[in-house]
N, C-alpha and C positions, 0 to 999 in steps of 0.2 A: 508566322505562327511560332510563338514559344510554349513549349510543353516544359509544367511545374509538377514537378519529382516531388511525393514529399518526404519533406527533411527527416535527418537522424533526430526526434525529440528527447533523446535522451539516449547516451551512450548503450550501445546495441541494444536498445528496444526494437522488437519485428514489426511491430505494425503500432497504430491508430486508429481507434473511432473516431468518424465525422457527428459530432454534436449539434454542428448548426451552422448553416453558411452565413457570412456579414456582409454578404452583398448578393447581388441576382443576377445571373448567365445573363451575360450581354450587357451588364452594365460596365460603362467606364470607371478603372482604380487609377490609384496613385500609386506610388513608390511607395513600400512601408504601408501601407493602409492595411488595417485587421480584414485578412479576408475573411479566414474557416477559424472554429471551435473546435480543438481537438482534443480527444481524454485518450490518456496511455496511463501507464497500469502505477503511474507515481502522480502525475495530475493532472488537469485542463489547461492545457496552454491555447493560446491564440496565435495563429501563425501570419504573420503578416504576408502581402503580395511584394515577390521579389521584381515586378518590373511596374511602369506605367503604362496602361493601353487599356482594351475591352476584353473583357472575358467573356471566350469563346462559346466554353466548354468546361460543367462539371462530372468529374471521374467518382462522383459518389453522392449520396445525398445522407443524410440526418441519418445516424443509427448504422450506416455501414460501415464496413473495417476494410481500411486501407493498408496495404502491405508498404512496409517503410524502402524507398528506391521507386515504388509504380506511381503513376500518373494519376495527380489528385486535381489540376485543370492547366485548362490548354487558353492563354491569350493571343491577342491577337496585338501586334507592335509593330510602332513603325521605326525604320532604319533596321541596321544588322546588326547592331551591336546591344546585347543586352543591357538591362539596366538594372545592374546590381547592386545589394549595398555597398556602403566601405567594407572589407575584409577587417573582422578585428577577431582575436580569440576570444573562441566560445570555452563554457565552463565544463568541467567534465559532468555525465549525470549518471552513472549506473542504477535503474532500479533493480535493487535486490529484491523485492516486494514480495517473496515467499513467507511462508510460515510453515510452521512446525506444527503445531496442533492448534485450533481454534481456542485463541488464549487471551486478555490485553493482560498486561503483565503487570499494569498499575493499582495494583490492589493494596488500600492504606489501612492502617490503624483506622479506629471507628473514630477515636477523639482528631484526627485528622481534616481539618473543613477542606472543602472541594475549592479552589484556586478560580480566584477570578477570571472571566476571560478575557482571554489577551487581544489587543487589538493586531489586528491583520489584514491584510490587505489581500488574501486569497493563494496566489501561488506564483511560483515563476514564470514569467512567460519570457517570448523573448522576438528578437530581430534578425531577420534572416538574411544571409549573406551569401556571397555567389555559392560559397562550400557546402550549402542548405544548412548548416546549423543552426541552433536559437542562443541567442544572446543576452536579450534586458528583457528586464519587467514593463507592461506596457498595463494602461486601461484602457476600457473605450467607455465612453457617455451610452448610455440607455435611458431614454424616459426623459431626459434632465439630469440624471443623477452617473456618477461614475463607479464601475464596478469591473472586478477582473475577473477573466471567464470562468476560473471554480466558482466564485460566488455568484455569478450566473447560473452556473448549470444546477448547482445550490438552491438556488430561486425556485428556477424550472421544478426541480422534484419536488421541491414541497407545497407548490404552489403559489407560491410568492408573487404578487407583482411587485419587480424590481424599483418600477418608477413611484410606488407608492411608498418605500421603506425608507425611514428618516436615516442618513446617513451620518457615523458616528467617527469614522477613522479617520487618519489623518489627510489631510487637502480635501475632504467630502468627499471619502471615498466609501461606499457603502460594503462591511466585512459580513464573516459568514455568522456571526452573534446577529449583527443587524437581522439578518433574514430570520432567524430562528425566533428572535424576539418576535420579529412579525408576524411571524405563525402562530408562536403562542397565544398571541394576544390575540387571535382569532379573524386575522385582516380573510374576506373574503374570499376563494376560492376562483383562479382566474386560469381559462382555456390554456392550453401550450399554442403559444401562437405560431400560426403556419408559416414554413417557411416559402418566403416568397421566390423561390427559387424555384420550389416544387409544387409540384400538378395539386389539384382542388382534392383528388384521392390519391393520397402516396400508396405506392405498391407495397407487397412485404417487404420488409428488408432481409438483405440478401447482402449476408456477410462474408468475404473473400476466402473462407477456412471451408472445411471438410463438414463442419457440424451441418447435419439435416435441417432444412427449411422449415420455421415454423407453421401453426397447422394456418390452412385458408379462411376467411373470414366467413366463407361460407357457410350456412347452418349445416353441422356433421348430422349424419343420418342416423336412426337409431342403431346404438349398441349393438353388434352380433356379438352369439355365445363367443368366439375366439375372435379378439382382436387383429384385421388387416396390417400384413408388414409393409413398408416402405420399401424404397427402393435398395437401402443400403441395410437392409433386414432388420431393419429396428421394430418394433411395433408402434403403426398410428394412431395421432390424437382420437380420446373418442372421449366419454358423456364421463368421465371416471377421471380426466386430466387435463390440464390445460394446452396441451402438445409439447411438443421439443423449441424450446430456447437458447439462444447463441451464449456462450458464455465470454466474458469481452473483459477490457480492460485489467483490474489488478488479480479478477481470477484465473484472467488466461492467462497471466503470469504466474501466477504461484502456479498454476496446473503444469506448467512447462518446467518453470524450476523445480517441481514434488517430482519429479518425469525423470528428469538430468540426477538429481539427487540415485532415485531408486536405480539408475543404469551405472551409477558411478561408485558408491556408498558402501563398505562392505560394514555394515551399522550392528552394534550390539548391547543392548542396555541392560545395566545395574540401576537397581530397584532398594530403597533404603526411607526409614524413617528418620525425622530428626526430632528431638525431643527438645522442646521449646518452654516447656515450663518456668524455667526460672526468668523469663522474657518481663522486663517490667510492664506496667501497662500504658497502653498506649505506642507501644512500638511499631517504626515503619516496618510492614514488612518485606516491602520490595526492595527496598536500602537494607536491610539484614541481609537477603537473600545474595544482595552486591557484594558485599563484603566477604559473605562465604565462597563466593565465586574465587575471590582470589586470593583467600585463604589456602584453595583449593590450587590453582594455579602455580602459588610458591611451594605446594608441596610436589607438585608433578607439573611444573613448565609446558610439559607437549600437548598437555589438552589446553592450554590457550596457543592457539597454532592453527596454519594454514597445510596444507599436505597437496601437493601436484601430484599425483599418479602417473600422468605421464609421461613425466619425467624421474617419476621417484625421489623426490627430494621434498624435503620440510622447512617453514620456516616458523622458528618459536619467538613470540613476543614478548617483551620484556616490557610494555604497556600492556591493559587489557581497554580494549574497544568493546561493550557488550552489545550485544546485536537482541535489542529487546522485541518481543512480538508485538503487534498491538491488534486487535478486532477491529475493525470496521463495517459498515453496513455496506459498503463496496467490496472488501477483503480484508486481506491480513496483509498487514505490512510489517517490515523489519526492518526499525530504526535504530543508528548506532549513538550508544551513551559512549563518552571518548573518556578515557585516562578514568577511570571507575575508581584504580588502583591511587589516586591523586587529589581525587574528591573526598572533599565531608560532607556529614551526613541531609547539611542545609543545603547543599551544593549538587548534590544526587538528585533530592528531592525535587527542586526547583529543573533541572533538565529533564525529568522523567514527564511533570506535569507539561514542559513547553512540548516535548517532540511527541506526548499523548496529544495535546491540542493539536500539534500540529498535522498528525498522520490524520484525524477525524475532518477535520477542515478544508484537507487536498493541500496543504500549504507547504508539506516538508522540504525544506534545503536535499536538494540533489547527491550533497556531500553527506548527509545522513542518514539514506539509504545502500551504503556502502561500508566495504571494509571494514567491518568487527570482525571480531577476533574468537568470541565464542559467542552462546546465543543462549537467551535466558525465554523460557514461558512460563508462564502461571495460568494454566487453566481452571484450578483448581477454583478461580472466583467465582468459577460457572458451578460446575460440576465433576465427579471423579478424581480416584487415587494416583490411582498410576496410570504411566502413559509410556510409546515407546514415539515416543518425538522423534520427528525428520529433519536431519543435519542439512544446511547449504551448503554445500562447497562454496569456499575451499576450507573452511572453517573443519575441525574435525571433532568437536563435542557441543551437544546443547545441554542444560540442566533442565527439566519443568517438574514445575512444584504443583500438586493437589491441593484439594480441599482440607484445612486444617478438619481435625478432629481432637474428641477428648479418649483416652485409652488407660485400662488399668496397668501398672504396672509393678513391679516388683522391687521394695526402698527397703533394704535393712530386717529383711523377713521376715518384713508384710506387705502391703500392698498401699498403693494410692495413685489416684486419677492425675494421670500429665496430656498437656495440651500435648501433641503431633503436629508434624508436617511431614507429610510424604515428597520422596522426591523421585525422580526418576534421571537417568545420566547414559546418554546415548553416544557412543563413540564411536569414531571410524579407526575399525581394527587393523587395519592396514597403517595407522600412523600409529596407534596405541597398544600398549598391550590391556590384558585384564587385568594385570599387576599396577600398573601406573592408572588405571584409571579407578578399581579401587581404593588406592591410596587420596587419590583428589577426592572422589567423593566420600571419607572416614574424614579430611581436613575440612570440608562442609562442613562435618554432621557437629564436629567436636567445636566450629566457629558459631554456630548457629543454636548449640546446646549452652552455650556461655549469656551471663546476663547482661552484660554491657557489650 
């Protein structure tokens, strides 16, 4: 009997949801063959089976969260010697997957058209080797057609039948456009198919963390005046709510990085307008906003910086990596734009729209969820002025921009209307002072007040 640990999918990620088994307890695998679907808080990968024989034994079914190191199944092999892959190095992944305030940061000029979609193939998955790490991109066949498990689990949520969706990418691979197309165009409405793995009624799911168990399928009895608490003194589902939900994937991460932040952070934010009027029209304003970044940077270096506390020591970079937010209907992720300080303004543009596509799609390179250098949001496409945005370590400033406005002002005395943009500039005061970080955010205001 070999018990299968499951792997580090991404550089210290804690756990995994089980999305979906690819095979059924007690069938016979191969080497390599896709066993489980798994989503972590960056993407869907597919983990392949690191031995050949029968499976045992599954340590979870669809929907639950597996701790990264505990027992996800148990085979059964013959000989004693395992059958593992070749040993070859795996890539590094850290997801940094937090955000700062509910923000995507790609907000354009209105003469701006929206960027064709890219063709894609879904996300990284990979090959696992004795060391449990993942390695390559894999597909498997569904239906007839070939598809990689985000744009499977893609399918799944919006209803998709995968084997009905004409595929468009390259080798006949069906991408996450494909699926969306399908929907649109109204292809029918198909069951979540059961996993063959699991019983004719699956039980709740029951997730390895602390969060209370959802409510019972039972019919809840009528309302009393005061709601019954729980065991852990919460108050239970009743006629008023849908009960307590697991919270999983990229928002138990950003919940644990918002968490590490708040315990670590000694955070204090300047608040400032910038006066935008002489802006021609049609200007990017996410790419302005870049540029004011490290406008702001060559006037005070240490807020593009990393800060260790516990060590005490700083390290200031002489590139800026920006650590962009993005919204998703999953979470917020935070994708790094590289060498900001390097690029033009076609060159911005074009990376902003790929790593926007790519955060929506589950698809992002592992290497771009890391190591930026500061962190930019724009909430303002939604709504509200000001904000006091949450820094990631090790990072020690974020800037987020508001909602433009129109404002009177005072020209040669009298008055006249200038467009705004509120900004907000949250630093960790332990790396910074108030002095250096209002100097960076005056070299914003005066980059971003200029018209070219």
């Amino acid at each position: 009997m070999k018990v299968f640990n499951l792997p580090d999918l991404g550089e210290g990620l804690p756990d995994a949801e089980i999305v979906e088994w690819l095979v059924e307890e007690g069938s016979e695998v191969k080497l390599d063959q896709p066993l489980v679907s798994m989503e972590t808080a960056k993407a869907v990968v597919e983990v392949p089976s690191p031995f050949t024989g029968r499976v045992v034994k599954f340590h979870g079914q669809a929907g639950d969260v597996i701790q990264t190191g505990a027992p996800l199944a148990e085979f059964a092999v013959e000989g004693d010697e395992e059958q593992a892959a070749p040993a070859a190095e795996a890539p590094s992944a850290e997801a940094q997957a937090a955000a700062e305030t509910p923000a995507d940061v790609d907000t354009k000029a209105d003469t701006t058209s929206e960027p064709a979609e890219r063709e894609d193939t879904g996300t990284v998955v990979g090959n696992v080797q004795s060391s449990n790490e993942v390695l390559q991109e894999r597909t498997s066949t569904v239906g007839g057609v070939k598809v990689t498990p985000a744009v499977r689990a893609l399918a799944r949520k919006m209803k998709v039948d995968i084997s009905r969706v004409q595929p468009s990418g390259p080798g006949g691979i069906v991408t996450a456009a494909d699926v969306r197309q399908a929907a649109e165009q109204g292809q029918p409405e198909v069951a979540p198919a059961a996993n063959p793995a699991a019983p004719a009624e699956r039980p709740a799911l029951k997730p390895q963390t602390s969060t209370p168990e959802p409510a019972s399928p039972a019919p809840a009895p009528a309302p009393a005046p005061s709601a019954p608490a729980t065991a852990s003194g919460a108050a239970a589902p009743s006629a008023d709510n849908e009960g307590w939900e697991p919270i999983r994937g990229t928002r138990r991460t950003m919940a644990r990085v918002m968490s590490e932040s708040h315990a670590k952070v000694v955070p204090t934010t300047l608040m400032d307008d910038a006066d935008i009027n002489a802006w021609r029209p049609g200007e990017d304003i996410t790419g302005r906003l870049l540029r004011a970044l490290w406008a702001g940077a060559k006037a005070e270096p240490g807020l593009n910086a990393w800060y260790d506390g516990d060590n005490s020591v700083r390290m200031i970079h002489k590139n800026m990596h920006v650590g962009m937010a993005v919204d998703t209907p999953d979470g917020l992720f935070v994708a790094a734009l590289r060498n900001v300080n390097q690029a033009d303004k076609a060159q911005l543009r074009g990376e902003i729209n790929r790593l926007r596509e790519n955060a929506t799609n589950r698809s992002i390179p592992p290497e771009d969820l890391k190591d930026y250098t500061i962190i930019l949001s724009n909430f303002g496409k939604f709504a509200g002025r000001y904000a006091t945005p949450v820094i990631t370590p090790p990072c020690v400033a974020i800037v987020a921009a508001g909602a433009l406005r129109h404002e009177v002002v005072p020209v040669l005395g009298g008055v006249e209307v200038h467009r705004m943009m509120p900004l907000s500039l949250t630093f960790d005061h332990r790396a910074c002072t108030g002095g250096e970080a209002a100097r960076f955010l005056k070299a914003m205001l005066d980059d971003l007040a200029r018209a070219d």
